[in-house]
C-alpha positions in Angstrom: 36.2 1.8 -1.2 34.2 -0.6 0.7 31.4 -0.4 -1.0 32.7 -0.9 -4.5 34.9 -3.7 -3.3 31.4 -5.3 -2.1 29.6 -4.6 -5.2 32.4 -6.5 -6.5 32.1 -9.8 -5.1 28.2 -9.0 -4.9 27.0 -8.1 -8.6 27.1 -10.2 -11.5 27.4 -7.8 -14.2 28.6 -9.7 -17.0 25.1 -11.8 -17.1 23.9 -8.9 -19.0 26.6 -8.0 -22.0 25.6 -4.6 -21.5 26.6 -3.7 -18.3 30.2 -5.7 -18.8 31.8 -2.3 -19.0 30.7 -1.4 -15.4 32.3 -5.0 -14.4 35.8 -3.6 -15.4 35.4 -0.4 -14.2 34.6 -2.0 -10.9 37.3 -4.5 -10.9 39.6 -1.8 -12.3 38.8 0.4 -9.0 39.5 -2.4 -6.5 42.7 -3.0 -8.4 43.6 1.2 -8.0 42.5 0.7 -3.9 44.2 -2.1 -3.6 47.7 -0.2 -5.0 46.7 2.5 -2.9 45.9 0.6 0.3 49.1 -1.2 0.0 51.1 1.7 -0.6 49.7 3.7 2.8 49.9 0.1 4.7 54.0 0.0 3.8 53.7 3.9 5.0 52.4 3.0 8.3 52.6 -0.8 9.0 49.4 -1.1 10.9 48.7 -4.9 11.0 46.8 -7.0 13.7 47.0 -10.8 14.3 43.8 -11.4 12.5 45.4 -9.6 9.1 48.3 -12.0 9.7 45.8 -15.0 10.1 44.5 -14.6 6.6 47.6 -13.2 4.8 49.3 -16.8 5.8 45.9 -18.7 4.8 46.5 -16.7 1.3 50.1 -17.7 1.3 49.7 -21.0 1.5 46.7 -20.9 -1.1 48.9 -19.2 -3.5 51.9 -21.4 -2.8 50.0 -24.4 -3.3 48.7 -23.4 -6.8 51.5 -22.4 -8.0 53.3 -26.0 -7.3 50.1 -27.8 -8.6 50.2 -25.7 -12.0 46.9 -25.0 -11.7 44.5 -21.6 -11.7 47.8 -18.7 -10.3 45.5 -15.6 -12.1 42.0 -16.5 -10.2 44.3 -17.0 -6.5 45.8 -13.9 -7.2 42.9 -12.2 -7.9 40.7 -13.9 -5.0 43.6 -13.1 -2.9 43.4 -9.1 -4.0 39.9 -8.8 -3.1 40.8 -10.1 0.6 43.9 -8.3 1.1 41.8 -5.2 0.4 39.1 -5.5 3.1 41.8 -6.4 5.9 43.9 -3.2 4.5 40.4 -1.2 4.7 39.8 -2.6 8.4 43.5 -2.3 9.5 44.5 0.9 8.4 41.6 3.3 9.0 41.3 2.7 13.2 38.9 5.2 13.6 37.1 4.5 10.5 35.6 1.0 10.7 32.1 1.7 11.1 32.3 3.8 7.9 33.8 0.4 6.5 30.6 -1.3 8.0 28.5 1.1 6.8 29.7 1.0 2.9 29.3 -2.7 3.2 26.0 -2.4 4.3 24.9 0.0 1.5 25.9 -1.8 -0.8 24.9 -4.8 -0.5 21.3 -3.7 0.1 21.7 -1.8 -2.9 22.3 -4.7 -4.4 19.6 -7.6 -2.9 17.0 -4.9 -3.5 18.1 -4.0 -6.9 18.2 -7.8 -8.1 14.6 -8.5 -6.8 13.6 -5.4 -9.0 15.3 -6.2 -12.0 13.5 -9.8 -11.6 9.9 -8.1 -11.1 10.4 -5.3 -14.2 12.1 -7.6 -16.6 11.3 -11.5 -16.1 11.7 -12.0 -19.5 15.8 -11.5 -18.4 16.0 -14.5 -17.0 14.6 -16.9 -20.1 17.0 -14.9 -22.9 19.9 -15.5 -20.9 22.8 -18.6 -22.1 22.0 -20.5 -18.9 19.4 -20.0 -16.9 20.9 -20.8 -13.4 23.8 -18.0 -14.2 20.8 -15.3 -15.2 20.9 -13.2 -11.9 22.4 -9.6 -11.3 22.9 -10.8 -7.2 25.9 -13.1 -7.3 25.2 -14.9 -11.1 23.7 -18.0 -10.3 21.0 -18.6 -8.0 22.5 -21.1 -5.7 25.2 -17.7 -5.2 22.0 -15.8 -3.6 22.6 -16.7 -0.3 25.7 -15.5 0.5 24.9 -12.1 -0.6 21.6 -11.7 1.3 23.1 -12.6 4.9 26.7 -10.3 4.4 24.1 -7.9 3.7 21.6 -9.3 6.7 24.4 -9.1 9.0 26.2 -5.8 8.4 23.1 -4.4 8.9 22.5 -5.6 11.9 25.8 -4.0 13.6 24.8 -0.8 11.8 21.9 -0.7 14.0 24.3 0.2 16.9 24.8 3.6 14.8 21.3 4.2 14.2 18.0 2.7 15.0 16.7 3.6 11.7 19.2 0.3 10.4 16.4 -1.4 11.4 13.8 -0.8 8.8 16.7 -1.3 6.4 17.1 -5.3 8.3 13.5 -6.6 8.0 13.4 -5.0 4.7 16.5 -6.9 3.6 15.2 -10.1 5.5 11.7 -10.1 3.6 13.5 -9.7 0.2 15.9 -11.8 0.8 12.8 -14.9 1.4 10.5 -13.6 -1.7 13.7 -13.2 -3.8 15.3 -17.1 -2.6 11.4 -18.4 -3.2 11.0 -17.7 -6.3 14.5 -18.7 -7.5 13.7 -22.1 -5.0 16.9 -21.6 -3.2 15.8 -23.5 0.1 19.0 -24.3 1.8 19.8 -20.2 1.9 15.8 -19.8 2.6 15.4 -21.9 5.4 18.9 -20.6 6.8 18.3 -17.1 7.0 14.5 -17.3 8.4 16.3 -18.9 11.2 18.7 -15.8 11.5 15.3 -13.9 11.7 14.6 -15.9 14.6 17.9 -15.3 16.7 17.4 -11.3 15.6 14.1 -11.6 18.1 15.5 -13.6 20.7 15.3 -11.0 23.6 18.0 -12.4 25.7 22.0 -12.6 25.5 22.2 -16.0 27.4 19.6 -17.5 25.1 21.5 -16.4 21.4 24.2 -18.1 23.2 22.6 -21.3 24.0 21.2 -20.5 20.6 24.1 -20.5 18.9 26.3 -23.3 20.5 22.7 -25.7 19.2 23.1 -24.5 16.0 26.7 -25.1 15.9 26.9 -28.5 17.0 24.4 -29.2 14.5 25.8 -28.0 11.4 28.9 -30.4 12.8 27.4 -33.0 13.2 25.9 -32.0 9.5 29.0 -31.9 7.9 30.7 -35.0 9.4 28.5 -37.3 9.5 26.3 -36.4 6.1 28.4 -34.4 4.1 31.7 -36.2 4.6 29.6 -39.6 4.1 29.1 -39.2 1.1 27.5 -41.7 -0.8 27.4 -43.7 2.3 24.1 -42.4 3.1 22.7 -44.7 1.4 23.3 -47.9 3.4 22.5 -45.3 6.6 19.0 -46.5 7.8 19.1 -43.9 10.6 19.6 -41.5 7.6 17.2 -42.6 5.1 14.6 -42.6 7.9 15.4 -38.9 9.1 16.3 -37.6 5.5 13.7 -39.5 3.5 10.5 -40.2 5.6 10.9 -37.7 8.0 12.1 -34.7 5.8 11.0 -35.5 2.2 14.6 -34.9 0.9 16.2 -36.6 -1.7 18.4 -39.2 -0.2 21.2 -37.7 -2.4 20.4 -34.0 -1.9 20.1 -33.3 -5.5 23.0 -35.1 -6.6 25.2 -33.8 -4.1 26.1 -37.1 -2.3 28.3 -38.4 -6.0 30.0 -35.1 -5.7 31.0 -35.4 -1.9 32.1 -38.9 -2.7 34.4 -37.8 -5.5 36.0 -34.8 -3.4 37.0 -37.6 -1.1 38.9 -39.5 -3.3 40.5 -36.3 -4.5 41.4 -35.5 -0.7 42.5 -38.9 -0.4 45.1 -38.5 -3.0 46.2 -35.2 -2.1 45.4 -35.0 1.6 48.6 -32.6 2.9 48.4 -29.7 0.2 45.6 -30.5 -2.2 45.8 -28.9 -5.4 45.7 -25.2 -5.3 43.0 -23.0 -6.7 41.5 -24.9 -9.8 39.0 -23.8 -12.6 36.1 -25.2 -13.9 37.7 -27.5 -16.6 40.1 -29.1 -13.8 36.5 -29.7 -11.9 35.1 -31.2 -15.0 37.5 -33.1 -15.5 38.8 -34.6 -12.1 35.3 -34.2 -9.5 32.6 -34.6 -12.1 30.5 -33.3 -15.2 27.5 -33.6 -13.6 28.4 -30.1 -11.9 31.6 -27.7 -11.0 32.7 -28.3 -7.6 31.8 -30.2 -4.5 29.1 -28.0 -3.5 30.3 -28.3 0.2 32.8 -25.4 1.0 34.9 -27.3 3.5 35.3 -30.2 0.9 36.3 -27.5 -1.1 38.7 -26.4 1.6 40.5 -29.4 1.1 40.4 -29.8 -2.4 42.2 -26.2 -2.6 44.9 -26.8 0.4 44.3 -30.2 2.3 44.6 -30.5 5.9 47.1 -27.4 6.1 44.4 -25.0 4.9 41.7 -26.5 7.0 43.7 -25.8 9.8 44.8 -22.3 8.9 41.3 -21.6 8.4 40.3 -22.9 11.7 43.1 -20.5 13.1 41.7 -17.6 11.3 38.7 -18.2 12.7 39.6 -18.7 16.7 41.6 -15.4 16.2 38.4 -13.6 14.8 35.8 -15.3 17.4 37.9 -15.5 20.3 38.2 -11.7 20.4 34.4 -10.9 19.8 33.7 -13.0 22.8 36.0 -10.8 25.2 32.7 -8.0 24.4 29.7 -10.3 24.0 26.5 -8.1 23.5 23.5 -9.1 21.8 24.9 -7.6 18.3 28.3 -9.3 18.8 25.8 -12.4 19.1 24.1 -12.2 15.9 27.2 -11.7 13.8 28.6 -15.4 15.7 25.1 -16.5 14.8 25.5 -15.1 11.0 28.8 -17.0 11.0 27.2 -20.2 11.6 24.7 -19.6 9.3 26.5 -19.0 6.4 28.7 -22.1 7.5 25.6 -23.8 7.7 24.2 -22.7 3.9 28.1 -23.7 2.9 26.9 -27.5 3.7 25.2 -27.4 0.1 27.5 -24.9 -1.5 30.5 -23.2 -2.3 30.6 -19.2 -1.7 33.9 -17.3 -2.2 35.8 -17.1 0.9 35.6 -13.9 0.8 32.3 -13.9 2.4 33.3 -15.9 4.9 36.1 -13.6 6.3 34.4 -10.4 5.8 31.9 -12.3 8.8 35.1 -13.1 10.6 36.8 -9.4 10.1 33.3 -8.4 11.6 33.7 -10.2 14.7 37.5 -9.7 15.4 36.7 -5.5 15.2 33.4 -5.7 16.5 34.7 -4.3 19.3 36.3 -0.8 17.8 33.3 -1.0 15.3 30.6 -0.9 18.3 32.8 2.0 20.3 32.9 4.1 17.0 29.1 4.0 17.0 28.3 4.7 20.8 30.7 7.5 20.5 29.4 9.0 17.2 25.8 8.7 19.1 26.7 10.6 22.4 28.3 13.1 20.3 24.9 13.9 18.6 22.9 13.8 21.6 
C-alpha cells in the first residue's frame, strides 16, 4: 500500500497517453486503501498526536475552500493521499519499517526508471505538448526534486535494516545529480549534493551544528529574499551578494513578480486565505507569467493564511520534537532532509505531501529504528 500510494504522488503517468490507464488504476487503488484503512482505523482507533496534527491542518484546508468556493475536489483528493500514509503509519505498530521500506522501493523504482526512459527515448521529451511537463518523475522538471530526496531519505533509514541500503543511497544520489543536470534543475541540484555532504559527516555533534547552519539560513532565505519580493531590487547588500557575487538573476528567473503578487494576495486575505485553488484561479489572481508563487510557504498562505502557517508549524514541532528525544546519526539526516526540502521549497511549490511524509519519518523514527535493530538481532 505504501508503495503504490508513493508511485502515486511520484509518477507522472498521464505525460505519456499511453500509460493513462495505469494512472487510474493507481489512483483507483489508493482510493480502495484508503476505504480500507479507514474502515480498520474506526475498528481499532489507533491515533497519535502527530495523526491529529495533520488531520486538523487538513480540516482547516478543507474548511477554508469550501467557504472560498474554490478547488473542494483537488483538497479532497490531496487530503486522501495524506490521510492514507498517517492511517499506514498509525495502524500497523509493528509494521512501520515495512512502510519505510515500500516507500523506499518505490520511489527508487521510480528516479531510476525516469533517468532510463530519458536515455532510451530522448525523442519523448520533444513530442510531448509542453516540454517542462514531459517527465515520467513528477511531470515537470522543476517537480524532480521532491521525488529524488523522499527517495534519498527513506533510504537512508532503510540502511538501519540493512547495510546493503547503501549501494541503493549513492546510487539514488548520483542519478538524482545526472538526472537534475541535464533537466538544469539547480536549486534541487545544488540542495541535494549538500545532503550528500551531511550523509559523510562522521560525527553526531557536527550534523547537528550542521543542521541548525543550514536552518538558520534557509530563514533568513525566506524572510528576507523571498518575502521581499520585488524589493530586492533597491537591496544593495542583495544585488551585490546575488548578482556579483553569485551570478544569479536579481529576480531569480522571474520569481521576485510572483513573490510580490502572493503578498498582495496575503494582504487581502491574511487570516484564512483562499482555500485550495487551481490553475485558472492562479492565472487569473497571482500571474500569467506562471501558476503559483513558486515559494511553498507563500503558498502556505495563499491556501490558509496565518492559521495554516501556524498549524503547520505545530505539525512540525510535534514531528521533530519527538525525533530529537532519540537523536542518532540517521535520526539526523532525516532533520537534515527536512531542511533540505524546505530549502528547495524557497524556489518551488511540491505537494505537501512530501513534506509530511519527512515529518511522519521523524515523529516514528523511533519505532521505525527499534523494528530494524530487532529484525537484525533476530537474523544474527
Amino acid at each position: 500500500m505504501s508503495a503504490v500510494l508513493i508511485i502515486r504522488m511520484a509518477v507522472s503517468f498521464n505525460v505519456m497517453p499511453i500509460l493513462s490507464p495505469l494512472s487510474y488504476l493507481v489512483w483507483g487503488l489508493c482510493l480502495l486503501f484508503f476505504v480500507v484503512m479507514l474502515t480498520l482505523f474506526v475498528k481499532e482507533k489507533k491515533i497519535t498526536k502527530f495523526g491529529i496534527a495533520v488531520f486538523l491542518y487538513y480540516v482547516f484546508l478543507l474548511a477554508f475552500t469550501i467557504f472560498n468556493g474554490n478547488d473542494v475536489l483537488t483538497a479532497a483528493y490531496n487530503s486522501i493521499e495524506v490521510f492514507l500514509l498517517l492511517l499506514l503509519f498509525a495502524y500497523f505498530e509493528e509494521g512501520r519499517g515495512i512502510v519505510v521500506k515500500g516507500c523506499a522501493v518505490a520511489f527508487s523504482l521510480a528516479i531510476y526508471a525516469n533517468l532510463a526512459i530519458m536515455i532510451m527515448f530522448p525523442n519523448w521529451v520533444f513530442e510531448a505538448d509542453s516540454v517542462g511537463d514531459a517527465f515520467f518523475l513528477g511531470g515537470n522538471y522543476n517537480q524532480m526534486g521532491a521525488r529524488m530526496i523522499g527517495g534519498i531519505v527513506s533510504s537512508v533509514i532503510c540502511v538501519k535494516s540493512s547495510k546493503w541500503w547503501i549501494l541503493n543511497t549513492v546510487g539514488l544520489i548520483l542519478v538524482s545529480v545526472v538526472t537534475l543536470g541535464l533537466v538544469g534543475s539547480m536549486t534541487a541540484t545544488s540542495n541535494i549534493i549538500i545532503f550528500s555532504l551531511f550523509c559523510l559527516v562522521p560525527s553526531v555533534r557536527l550534523k547537528k551544528i550542521g543542521i541548525v547552519v543550514f536552518f538558520i539560513f534557509f530563514l533568513f532565505f525566506q524572510f528576507f529574499v523571498c518575502f521581499n519580493g520585488e524589493g530586492l531590487h533597491n537591496n544593495e547588500f542583495a544585488r551585490y551578494l546575488i548578482v556579483d557575487l553569485l551570478g544569479k538573476d536579481i529576480t531569480f528567473t522571474g520569481r521576485t513578480m510572483l513573490w510580490d503578487s502572493a503578498s498582495r494576495l496575503f494582504s487581502q486575505s491574511p487570516i484564512f486565505g483562499y482555500g485550495v485553488v487551481d490553475t485558472e484561479w492562479y492565472l487569473a489572481n497571482l500571474s500569467t507569467a506562471a501558476i503559483g508563487p513558486h515559494n511553498f510557504l507563500w503558498a502556505i498562505l495563499i491556501n490558509g493564511g496565518v492559521v495554516l502557517l501556524a498549524m503547520l508549524i505545530i505539525v512540525a514541532f510535534v514531528a521533530i520534537y519527538r525525533c530529537f528525544k532519540d537523536l542518532d546519526d540517521i535520526g539526523c539526516l532525516i532533520l537534515a532532509g527536512i531542511v533540505t526540502i524546505l530549502f528547495m521549497m524557497t524556489m518551488e511549490v511540491y505537494p505537501t505531501f512530501f513534506l509530511l511524509l519527512f515529518f511522519a519519518f521523524a515523529y516514528y523514527y523511533k519505532d521505525i529504528k527499534t523494528q530494524f535493530e530487532s529484525k537484525k538481532t533476530k537474523n544474527v
